[in-house]
VOPAGU-2260 file (C-alpha; in pm, 1 decimal, decimal comma):
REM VOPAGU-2260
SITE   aa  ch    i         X         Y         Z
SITE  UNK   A    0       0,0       0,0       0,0
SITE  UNK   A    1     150,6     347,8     -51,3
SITE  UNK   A    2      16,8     686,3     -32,3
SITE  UNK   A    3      16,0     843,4    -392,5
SITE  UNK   A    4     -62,4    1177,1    -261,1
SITE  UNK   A    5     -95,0    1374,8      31,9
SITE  UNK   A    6    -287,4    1700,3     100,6
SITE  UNK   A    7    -426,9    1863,6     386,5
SITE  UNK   A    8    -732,2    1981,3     443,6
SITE  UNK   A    9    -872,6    2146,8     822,1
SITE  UNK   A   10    -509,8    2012,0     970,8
SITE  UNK   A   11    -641,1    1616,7     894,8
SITE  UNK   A   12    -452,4    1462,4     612,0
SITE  UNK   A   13    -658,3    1356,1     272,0
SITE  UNK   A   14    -448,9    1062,8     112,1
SITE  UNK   A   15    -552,6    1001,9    -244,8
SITE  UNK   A   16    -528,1     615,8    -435,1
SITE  UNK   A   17    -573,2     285,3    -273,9
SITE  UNK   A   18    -502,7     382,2      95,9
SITE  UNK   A   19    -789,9     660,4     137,3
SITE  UNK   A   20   -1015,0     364,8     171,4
SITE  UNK   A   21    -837,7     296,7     440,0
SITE  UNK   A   22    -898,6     648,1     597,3
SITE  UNK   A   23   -1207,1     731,9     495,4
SITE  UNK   A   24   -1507,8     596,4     606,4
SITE  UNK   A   25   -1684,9     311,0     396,3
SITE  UNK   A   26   -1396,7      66,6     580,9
SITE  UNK   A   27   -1601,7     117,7     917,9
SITE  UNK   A   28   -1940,1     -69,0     766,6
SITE  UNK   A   29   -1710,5    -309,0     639,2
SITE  UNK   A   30   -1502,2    -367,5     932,4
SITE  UNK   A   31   -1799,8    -372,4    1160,3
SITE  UNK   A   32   -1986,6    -651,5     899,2
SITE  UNK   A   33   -1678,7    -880,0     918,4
SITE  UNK   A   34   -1692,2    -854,4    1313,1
SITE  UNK   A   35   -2048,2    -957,4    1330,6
SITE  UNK   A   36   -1934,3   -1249,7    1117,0
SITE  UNK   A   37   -1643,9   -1332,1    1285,6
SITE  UNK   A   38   -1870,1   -1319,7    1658,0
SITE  UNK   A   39   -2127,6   -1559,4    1485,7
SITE  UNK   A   40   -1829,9   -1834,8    1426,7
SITE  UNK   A   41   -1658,3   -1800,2    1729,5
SITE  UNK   A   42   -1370,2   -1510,3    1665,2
SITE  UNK   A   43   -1162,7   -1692,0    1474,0
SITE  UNK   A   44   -1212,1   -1560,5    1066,2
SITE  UNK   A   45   -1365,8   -1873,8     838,2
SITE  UNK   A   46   -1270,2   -1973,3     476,7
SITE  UNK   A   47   -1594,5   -1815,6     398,2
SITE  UNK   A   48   -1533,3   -1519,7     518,3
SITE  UNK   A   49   -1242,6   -1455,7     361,1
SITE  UNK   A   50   -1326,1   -1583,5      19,1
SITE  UNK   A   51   -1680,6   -1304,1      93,4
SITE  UNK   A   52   -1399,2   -1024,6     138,9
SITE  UNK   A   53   -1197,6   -1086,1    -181,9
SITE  UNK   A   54   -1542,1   -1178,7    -408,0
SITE  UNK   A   55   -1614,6    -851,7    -357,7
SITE  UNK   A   56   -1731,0    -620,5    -610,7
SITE  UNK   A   57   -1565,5    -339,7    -428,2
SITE  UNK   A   58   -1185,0    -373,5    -604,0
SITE  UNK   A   59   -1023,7    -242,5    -281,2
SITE  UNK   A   60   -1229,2    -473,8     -62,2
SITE  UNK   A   61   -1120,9    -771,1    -300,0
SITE  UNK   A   62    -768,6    -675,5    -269,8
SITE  UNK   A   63    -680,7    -599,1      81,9
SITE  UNK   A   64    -913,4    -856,2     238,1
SITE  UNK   A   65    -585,9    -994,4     486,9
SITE  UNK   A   66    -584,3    -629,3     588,3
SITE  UNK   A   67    -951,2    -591,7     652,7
SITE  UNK   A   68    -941,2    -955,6     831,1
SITE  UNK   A   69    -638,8    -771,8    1065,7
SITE  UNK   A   70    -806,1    -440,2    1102,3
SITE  UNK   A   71   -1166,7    -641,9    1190,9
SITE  UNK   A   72    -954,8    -855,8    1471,3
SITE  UNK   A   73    -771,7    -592,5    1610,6
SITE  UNK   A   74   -1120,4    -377,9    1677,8
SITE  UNK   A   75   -1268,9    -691,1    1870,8
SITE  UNK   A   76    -949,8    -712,9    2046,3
SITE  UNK   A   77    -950,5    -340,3    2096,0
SITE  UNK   A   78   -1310,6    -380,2    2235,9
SITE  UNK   A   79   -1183,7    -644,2    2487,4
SITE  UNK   A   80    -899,0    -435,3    2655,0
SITE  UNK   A   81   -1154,7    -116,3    2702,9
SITE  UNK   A   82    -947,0      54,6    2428,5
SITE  UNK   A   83   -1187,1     161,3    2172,3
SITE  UNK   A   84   -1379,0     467,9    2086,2
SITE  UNK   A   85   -1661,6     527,8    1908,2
SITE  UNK   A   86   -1588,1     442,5    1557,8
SITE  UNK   A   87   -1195,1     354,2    1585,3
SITE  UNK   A   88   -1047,8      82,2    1461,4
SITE  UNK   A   89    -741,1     -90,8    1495,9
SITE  UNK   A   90    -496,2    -344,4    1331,8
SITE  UNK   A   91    -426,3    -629,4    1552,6
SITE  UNK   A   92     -82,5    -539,4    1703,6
SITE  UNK   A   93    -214,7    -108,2    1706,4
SITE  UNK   A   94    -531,1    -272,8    1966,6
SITE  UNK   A   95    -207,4    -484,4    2105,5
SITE  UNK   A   96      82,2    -210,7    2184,5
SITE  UNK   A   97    -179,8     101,5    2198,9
SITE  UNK   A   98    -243,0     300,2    2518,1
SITE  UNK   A   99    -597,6     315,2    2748,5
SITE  UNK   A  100    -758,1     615,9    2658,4
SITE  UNK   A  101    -768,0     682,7    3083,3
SITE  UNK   A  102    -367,5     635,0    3074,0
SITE  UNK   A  103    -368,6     899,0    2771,9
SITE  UNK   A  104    -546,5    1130,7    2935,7
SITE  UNK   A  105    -283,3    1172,7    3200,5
SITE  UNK   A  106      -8,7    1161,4    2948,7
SITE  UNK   A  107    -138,8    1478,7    2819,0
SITE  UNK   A  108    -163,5    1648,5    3153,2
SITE  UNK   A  109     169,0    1842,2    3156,9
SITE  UNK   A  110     105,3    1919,6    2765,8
SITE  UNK   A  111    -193,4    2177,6    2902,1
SITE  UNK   A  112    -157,7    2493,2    2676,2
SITE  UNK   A  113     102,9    2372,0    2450,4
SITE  UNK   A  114     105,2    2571,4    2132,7
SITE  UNK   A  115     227,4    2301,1    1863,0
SITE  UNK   A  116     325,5    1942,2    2029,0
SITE  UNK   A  117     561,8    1693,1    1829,1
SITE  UNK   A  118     430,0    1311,2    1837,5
SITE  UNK   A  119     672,0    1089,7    1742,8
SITE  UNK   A  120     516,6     743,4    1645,5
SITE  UNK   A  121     138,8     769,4    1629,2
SITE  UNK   A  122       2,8     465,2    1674,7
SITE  UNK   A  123    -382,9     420,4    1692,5
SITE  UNK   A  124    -380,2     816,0    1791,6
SITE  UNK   A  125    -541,1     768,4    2130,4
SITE  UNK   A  126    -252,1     978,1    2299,3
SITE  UNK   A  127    -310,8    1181,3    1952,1
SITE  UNK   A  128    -606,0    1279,6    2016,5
SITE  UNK   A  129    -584,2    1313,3    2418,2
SITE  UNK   A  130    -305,2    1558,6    2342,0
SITE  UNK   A  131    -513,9    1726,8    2058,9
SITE  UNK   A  132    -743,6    1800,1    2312,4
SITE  UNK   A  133    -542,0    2022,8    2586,2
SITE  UNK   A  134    -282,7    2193,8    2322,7
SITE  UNK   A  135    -313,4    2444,1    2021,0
SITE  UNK   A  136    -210,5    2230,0    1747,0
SITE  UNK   A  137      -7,2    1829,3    1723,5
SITE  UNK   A  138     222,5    1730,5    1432,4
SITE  UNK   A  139     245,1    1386,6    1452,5
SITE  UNK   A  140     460,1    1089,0    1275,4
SITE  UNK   A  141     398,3     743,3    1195,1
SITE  UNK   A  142     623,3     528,7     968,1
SITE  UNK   A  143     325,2     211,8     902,0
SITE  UNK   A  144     147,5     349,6     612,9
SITE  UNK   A  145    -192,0     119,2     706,6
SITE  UNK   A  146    -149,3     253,9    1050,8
SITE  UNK   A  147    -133,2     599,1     949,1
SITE  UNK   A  148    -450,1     530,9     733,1
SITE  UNK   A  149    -628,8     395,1    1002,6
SITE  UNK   A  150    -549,5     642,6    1224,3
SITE  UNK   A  151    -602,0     963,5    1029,9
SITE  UNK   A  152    -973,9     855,8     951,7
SITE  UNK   A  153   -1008,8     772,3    1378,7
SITE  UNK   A  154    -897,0    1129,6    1421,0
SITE  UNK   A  155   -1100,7    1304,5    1167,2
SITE  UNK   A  156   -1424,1    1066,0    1258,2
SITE  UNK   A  157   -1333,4    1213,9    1596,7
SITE  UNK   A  158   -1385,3    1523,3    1481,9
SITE  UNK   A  159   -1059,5    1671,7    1561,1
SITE  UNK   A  160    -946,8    1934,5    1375,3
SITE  UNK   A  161    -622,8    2000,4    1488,9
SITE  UNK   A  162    -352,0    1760,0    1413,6
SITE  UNK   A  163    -144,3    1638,7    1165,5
SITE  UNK   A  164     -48,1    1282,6    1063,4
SITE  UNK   A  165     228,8    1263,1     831,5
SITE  UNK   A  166     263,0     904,1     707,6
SITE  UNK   A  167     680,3     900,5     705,1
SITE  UNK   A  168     893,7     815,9    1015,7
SITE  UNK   A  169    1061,0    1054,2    1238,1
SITE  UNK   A  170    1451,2    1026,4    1171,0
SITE  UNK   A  171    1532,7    1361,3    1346,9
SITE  UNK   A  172    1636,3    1507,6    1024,2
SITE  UNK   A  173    1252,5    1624,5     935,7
SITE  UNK   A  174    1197,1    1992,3     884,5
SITE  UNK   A  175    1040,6    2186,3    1142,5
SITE  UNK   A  176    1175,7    2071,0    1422,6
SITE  UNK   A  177    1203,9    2414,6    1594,7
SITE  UNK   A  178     839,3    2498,3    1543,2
SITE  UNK   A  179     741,8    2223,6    1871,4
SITE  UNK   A  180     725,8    2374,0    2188,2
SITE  UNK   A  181     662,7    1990,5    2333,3
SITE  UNK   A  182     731,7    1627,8    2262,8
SITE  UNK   A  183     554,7    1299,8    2332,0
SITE  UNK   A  184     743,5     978,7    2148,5
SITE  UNK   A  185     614,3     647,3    2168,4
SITE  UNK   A  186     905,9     438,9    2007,9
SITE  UNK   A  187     884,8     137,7    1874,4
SITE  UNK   A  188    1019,3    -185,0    2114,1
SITE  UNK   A  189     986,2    -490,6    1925,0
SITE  UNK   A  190    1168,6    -609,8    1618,0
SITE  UNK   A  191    1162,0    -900,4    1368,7
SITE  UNK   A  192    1391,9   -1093,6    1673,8
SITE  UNK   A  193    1093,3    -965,7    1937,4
SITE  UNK   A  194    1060,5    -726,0    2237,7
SITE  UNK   A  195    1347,1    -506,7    2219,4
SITE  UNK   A  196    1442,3    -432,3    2649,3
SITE  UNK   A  197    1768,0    -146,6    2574,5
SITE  UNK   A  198    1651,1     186,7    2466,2
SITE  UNK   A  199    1973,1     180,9    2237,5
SITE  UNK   A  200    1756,8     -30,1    1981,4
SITE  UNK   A  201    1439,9     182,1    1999,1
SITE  UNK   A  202    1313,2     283,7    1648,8
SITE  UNK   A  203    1365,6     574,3    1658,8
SITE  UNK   A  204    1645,5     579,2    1877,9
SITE  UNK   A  205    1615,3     853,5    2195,0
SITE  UNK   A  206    1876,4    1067,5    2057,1
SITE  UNK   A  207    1671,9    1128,9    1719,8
SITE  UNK   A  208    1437,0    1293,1    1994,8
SITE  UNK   A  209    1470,1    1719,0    1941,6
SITE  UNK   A  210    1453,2    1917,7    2257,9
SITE  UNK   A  211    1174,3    2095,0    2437,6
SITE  UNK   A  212    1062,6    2219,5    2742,3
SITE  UNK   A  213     832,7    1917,8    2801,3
SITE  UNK   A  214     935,7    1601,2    2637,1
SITE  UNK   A  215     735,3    1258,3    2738,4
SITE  UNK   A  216     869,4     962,7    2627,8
SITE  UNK   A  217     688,7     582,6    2713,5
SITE  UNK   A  218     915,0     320,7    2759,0
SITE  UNK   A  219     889,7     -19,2    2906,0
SITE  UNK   A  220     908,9     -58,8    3231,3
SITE  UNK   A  221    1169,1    -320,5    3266,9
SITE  UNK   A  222    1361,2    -189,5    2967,9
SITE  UNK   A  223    1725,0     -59,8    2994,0
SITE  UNK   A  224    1679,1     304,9    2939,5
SITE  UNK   A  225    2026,5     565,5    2862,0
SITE  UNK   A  226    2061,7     759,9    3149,9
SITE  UNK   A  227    1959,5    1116,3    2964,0
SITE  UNK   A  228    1858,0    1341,8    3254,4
SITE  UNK   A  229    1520,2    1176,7    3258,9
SITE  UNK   A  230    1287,8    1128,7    3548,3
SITE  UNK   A  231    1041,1     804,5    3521,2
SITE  UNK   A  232     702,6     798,7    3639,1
SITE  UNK   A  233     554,2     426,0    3640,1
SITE  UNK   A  234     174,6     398,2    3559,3
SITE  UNK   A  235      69,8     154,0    3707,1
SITE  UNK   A  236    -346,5      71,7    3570,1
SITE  UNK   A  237    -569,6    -232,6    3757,4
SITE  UNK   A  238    -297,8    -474,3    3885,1
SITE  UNK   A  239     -38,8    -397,5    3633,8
SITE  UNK   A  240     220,5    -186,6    3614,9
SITE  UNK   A  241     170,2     -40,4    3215,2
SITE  UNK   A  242     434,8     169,8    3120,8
SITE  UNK   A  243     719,8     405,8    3196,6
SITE  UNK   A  244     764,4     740,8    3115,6
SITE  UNK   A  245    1054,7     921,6    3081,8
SITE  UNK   A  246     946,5    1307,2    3126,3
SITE  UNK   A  247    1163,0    1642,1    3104,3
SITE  UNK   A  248     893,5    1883,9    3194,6
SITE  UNK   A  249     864,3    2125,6    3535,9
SITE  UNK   A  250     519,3    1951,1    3610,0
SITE  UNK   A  251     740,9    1641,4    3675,6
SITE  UNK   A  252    1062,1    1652,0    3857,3
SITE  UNK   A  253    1106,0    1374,8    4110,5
SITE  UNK   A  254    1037,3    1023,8    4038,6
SITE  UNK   A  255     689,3     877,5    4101,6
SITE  UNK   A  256     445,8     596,6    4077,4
SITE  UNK   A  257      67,9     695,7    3933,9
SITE  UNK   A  258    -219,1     446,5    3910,0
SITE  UNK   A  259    -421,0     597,9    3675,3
SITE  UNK   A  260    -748,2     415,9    3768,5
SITE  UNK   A  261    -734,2     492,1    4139,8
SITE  UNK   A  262    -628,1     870,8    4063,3
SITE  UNK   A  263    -339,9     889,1    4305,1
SITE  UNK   A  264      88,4     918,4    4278,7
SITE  UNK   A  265     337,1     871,4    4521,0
SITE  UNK   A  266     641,5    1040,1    4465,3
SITE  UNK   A  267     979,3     964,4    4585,7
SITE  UNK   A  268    1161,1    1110,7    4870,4
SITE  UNK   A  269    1490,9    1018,5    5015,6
SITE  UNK   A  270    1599,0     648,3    4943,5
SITE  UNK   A  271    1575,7     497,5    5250,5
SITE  UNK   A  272    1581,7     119,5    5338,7
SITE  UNK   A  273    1345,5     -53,3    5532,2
SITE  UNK   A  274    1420,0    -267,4    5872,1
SITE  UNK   A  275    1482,3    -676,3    5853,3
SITE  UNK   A  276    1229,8    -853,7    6087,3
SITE  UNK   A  277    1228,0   -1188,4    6149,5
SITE  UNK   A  278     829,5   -1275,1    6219,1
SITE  UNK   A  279     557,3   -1029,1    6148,3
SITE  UNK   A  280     146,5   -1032,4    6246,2
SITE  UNK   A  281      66,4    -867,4    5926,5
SITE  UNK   A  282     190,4    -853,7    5580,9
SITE  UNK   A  283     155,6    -591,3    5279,6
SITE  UNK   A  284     221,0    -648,1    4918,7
SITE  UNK   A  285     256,3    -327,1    4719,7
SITE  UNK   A  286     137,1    -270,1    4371,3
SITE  UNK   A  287     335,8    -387,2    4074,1
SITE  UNK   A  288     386,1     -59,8    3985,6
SITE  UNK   A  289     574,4      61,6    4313,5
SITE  UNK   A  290     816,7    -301,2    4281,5
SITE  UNK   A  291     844,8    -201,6    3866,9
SITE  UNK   A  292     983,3     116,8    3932,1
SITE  UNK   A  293    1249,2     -60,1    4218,3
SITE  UNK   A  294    1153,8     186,1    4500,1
SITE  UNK   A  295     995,2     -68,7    4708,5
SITE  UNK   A  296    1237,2     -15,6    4976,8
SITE  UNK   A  297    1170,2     309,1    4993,8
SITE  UNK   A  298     802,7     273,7    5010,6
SITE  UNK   A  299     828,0      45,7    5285,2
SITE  UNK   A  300    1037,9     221,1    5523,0
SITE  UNK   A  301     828,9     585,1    5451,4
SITE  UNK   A  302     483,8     360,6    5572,0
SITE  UNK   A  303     695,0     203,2    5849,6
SITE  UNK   A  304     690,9    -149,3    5712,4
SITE  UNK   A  305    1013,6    -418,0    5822,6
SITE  UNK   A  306    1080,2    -681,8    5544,6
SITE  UNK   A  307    1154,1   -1026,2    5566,9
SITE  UNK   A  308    1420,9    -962,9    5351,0
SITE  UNK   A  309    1539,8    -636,3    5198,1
SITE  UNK   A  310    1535,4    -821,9    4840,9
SITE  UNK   A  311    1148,8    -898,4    4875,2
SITE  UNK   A  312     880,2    -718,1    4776,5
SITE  UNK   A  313     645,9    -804,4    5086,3
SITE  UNK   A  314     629,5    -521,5    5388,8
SITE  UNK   A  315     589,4    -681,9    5702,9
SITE  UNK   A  316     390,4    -527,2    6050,9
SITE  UNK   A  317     300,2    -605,3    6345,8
SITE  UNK   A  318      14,1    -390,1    6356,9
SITE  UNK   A  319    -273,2    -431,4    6110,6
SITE  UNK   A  320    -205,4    -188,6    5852,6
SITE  UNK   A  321    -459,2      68,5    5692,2
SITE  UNK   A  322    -659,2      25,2    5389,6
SITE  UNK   A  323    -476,1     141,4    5098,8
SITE  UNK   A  324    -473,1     211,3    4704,9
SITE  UNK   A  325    -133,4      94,7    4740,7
SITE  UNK   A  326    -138,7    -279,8    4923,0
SITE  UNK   A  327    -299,7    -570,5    4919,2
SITE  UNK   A  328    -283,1    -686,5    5342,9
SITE  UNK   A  329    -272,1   -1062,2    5447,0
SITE  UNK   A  330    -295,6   -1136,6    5819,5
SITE  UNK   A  331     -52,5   -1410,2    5914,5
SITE  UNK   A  332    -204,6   -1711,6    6083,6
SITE  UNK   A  333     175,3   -1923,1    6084,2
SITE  UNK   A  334     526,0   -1920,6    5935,1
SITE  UNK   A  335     728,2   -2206,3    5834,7
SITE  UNK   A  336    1081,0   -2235,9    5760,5
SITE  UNK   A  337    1175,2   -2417,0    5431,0
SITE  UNK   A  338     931,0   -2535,4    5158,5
SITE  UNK   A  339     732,7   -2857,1    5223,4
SITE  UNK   A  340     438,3   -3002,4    5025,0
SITE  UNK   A  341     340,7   -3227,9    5331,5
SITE  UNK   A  342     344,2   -2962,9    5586,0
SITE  UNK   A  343     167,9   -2713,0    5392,9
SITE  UNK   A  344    -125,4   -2970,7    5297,1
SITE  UNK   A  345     -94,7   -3053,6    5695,4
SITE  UNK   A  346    -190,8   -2656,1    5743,1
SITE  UNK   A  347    -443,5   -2669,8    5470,7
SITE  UNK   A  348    -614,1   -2912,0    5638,8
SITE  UNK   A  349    -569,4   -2802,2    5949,2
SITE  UNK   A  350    -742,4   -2420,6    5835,7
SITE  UNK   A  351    -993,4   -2587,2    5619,7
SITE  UNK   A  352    -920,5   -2410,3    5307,3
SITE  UNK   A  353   -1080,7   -2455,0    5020,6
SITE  UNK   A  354    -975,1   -2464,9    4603,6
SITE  UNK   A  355    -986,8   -2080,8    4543,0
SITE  UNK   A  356    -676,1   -2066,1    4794,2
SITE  UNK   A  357    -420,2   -1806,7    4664,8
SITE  UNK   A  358     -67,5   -1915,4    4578,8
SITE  UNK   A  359     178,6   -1661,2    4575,8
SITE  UNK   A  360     582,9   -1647,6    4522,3
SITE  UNK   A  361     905,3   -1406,2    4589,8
SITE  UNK   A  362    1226,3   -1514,0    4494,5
SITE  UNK   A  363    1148,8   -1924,1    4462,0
SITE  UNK   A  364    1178,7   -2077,5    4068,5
SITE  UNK   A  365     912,6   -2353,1    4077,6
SITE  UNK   A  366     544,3   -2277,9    3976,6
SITE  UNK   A  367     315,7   -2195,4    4273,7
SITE  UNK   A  368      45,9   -2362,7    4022,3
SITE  UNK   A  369     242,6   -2702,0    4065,5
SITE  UNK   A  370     247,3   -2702,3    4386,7
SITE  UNK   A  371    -140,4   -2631,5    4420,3
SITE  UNK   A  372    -165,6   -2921,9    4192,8
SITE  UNK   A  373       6,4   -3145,3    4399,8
SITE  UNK   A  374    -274,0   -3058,6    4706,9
SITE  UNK   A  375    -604,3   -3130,9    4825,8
SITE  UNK   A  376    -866,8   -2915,6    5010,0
SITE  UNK   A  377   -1176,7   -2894,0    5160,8
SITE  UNK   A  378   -1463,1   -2918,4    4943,4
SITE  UNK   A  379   -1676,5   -2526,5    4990,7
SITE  UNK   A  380   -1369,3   -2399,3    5259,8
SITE  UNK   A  381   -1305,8   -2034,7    5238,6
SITE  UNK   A  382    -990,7   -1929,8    5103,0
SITE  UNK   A  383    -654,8   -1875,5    5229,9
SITE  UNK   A  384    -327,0   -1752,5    5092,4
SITE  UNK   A  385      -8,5   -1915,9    5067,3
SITE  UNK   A  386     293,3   -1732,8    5033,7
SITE  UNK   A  387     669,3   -1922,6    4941,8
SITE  UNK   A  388     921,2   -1617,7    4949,1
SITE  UNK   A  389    1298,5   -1680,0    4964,3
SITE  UNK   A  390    1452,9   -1548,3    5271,6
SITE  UNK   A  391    1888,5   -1464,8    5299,8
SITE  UNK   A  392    1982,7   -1835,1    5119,7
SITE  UNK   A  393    1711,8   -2009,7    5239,2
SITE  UNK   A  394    1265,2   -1961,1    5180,8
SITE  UNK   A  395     971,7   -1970,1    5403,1
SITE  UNK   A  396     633,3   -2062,7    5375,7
SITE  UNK   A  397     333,5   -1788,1    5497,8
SITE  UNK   A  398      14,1   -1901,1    5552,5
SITE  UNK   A  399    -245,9   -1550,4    5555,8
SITE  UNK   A  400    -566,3   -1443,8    5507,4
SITE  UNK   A  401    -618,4   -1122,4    5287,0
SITE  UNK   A  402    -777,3    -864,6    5528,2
C-alpha cells in the first residue's frame, strides 16, 4: 500500500489512491460486517469469510481482504482491553501495543496549553487525540502506512481538527523541528527478533528525539533506558504496572508511581531502606507498579513497614495496617521455615481451606500452580493464601488471610 498523494485539508490529512479507503469511512461498515461475522463463528475468521472479502465487487475490498481480516480482529481485540472509541479501529498489534484512553489522558496532563506538540510514532492516535485536546495544534509521525490510514480517519471521525499525521517516520532530520514547543514519542520496542528491552535499539532511537521544554517519552518498564537526565514515572493501571515514562517537563521533577485508575501518585523522597524482621502479624504487598519502578524499599520504610528480607517485595507489621490504594494486606495465621508439600497440605487441612486458595511467590523458581496441583482441600472452605518467598539463602512458607 503506498500513499500516492498527500494534502491537507482542516489540519487532517486527505491521502488520495488505494489507501484513502483505508482512511475514509466506507472501511467502518465493512469492518464492523466482518466482526459480526467473525462473533457468529466463534472469533476466529472462516474460509468463507475470507473468500466473501476478496469476491467482492468493491476492487479495494477484493484486494486488501488480509488487511480488513487484521483491522476487523484488532477492533474486537480493541473492544476487549476497554481501548476503543466510538468508531476507531485498529490493526491487531495497534489494539495490542496502543495506550488506554484513561492512561492517555494523564499523558497529556503536563502538555496543558502547549502551542504546537511533536508526536513521534502515532500509533492508533489515542494519545493523539488526548493531546489534541489540551494543546493548540499536534504534528504527529507514523512510519506504518496502514497505521497511518487507520489512524487519520479515527482522528477526523473524531472530529478533531487540529492535528497532523504525516505518514513518514521521524529520523530527526525532518523539517520543522524548531516549530514544537513539546514532545511525546512512543518508540517502537519490538523487532523481527521480538521485544526489544535497551533503549539503544528503539526505532527511533532517543537521541533522534529534538529538545523541548516538556518532552514525554513511554518506555517499558523493565527496559534498559540511557541515562539522559530523565525522570520516570511508572503507571501503574488495575494490577499492572503499564508503562514508563521518561518526562523532562517542570510539572514532573522527582520520580513517582501513578495508578491511573485509582487517581493517586506517590512520589519519591529520600531512598531509605526498610528494617529486617524476622516474624511479622501482618503482611503488605505493594502494587506492581511501586516493585516495577524498584523503590519498594523506599516505600516500605516511609509507611513504616520491616521486610523479611530487603530483596522482597512483601512489607511486614506487626500492627494491622490501613486500607490502601497501594497494598494488598494478608494477616498471618503461621510461618514455616523451608518449603514442604506435606506440611503445607498438613496446614491446609488443618485451616480448612478450600480450592480458590491463593498461591503466591518471591524469589522461589518452581510454579506456585504445581504445587497447588500437587494438594487437596476442603470441598466449599473459604480461602486462604499461601505465600513461598525466599529469605537470605534459604525460603519460608506464609500461611495468611487477605484482610
Amino acid at each position: 500500500m503506498v500513499f500516492d498523494e498527500v494534502t491537507h485539508e482542516k489540519g487532517i490529512i486527505v491521502i488520495e489512491g488505494h489507501a484513502a479507503f483505508f482512511a475514509g469511512d466506507s472501511i467502518v461498515k465493512v469492518v464492523e460486517s466482518v466482526i459480526d461475522e467473525l462473533k457468529a463463528v466463534g472469533g476466529s475468521p472462516t474460509p468463507a469469510i475470507i473468500v466473501a472479502l476478496r469476491q467482492s465487487s468493491e476492487p479495494v475490498v477484493a484486494s486488501a481482504a488480509p488487511q480488513i481480516i487484521d483491522v476487523a480482529l484488532g477492533t474486537m481485540r480493541a473492544e476487549r482491553l476497554g481501548k476503543r472509541m466510538h468508531n476507531w479501529l485498529f490493526t491487531d498489534r495497534m489494539a495490542e501495543q496502543c495506550t488506554h484512553p484513561q492512561i492517555a489522558a494523564h499523558h497529556a496532563v503536563p502538555f496543558r496549553g502547549c502551542a504546537h506538540v511533536l508526536e513521534i510514532c502515532t500509533g492508533a492516535g489515542i494519545d493523539t487525540a488526548a493531546l489534541a485536546s489540551v494543546c493548540g495544534r499536534v504534528t504527529t509521525y507514523e512510519a506504518d502506512l496502514l497505521v497511518a490510514a487507520l489512524t487519520t480517519g479515527n482522528i477526523r471521525r473524531a472530529g478533531i481538527r487540529n492535528v497532523d499525521v504525516v505518514p513518514n517516520a521521524w529520523t530527526g532530520l525532518n523539517e520543522g523541528a524548531e516549530e514544537f514547543d513539546a514532545v511525546w514519542a512512543d518508540p517502537s520496542r519490538r523487532s523481527s527478533r521480538g521485544r526489544i528491552r535497551m533503549s539503544t535499539e528503539y526505532e527511533p532511537p532517543l537521541d533522534t528525539i529534538p529538545n523541548a521544554e516538556i518532552i514525554g517519552i513511554k518506555v517499558g518498564p523493565g527496559d534498559v533506558v540511557a541515562d539522559q537526565g530523565f525522570v520516570s514515572e511508572y503507571i501503574g493501571y488495575g494490577k499492572e504496572c503499564r508503562e514508563r515514562i521518561l518526562w523532562r517537563s517542570p510539572h514532573i521533577t522527582m520520580p513517582a508511581v501513578s495508578l491511573v485508575d485509582r487517581f493517586v501518585t506517590w512520589n519519591l523522597g529520600a531512598k531509605s531502606a526498610p528494617f529486617v524482621v524476622p516474624n511479622a502479624q501482618y503482611l503488605i504487598e505493594p502494587h506492581n507498579a511501586i516493585i516495577a519502578s524498584g523503590n519498594v524499599g523506599a516505600f516500605f520504610a516511609e509507611i513504616g513497614a520491616g521486610v523479611f528480607d530487603s530483596k522482597i517485595a512483601y512489607g511486614a507489621l506487626n500492627e494491622e495496617p490501613p486500607t490502601s490504594q497501594w497494598y494488598e494486606r494478608y494477616k498471618v495465621l503461621r510461618i514455616e521455615k523451608g518449603i514442604s508439600v506435606r506440611r503445607i497440605q498438613e496446614s491446609i487441612r488443618e485451616l480448612g481451606w478450600g480450592p480458590t486458595t491463593i498461591f503466591k511467590k518471591r524469589g522461589w523458581e518452581n510454579d506456585p500452580e504445581d504445587l497447588r496441583r500437587a494438594l487437596s482441600f476442603a470441598s466449599g472452605g473459604p480461602p486462604g493464601v499461601v505465600i513461598v518467598m525466599r529469605v537470605g539463602d534459604g525460603h519460608q512458607t506464609v500461611f495468611a488471610q487477605l484482610v
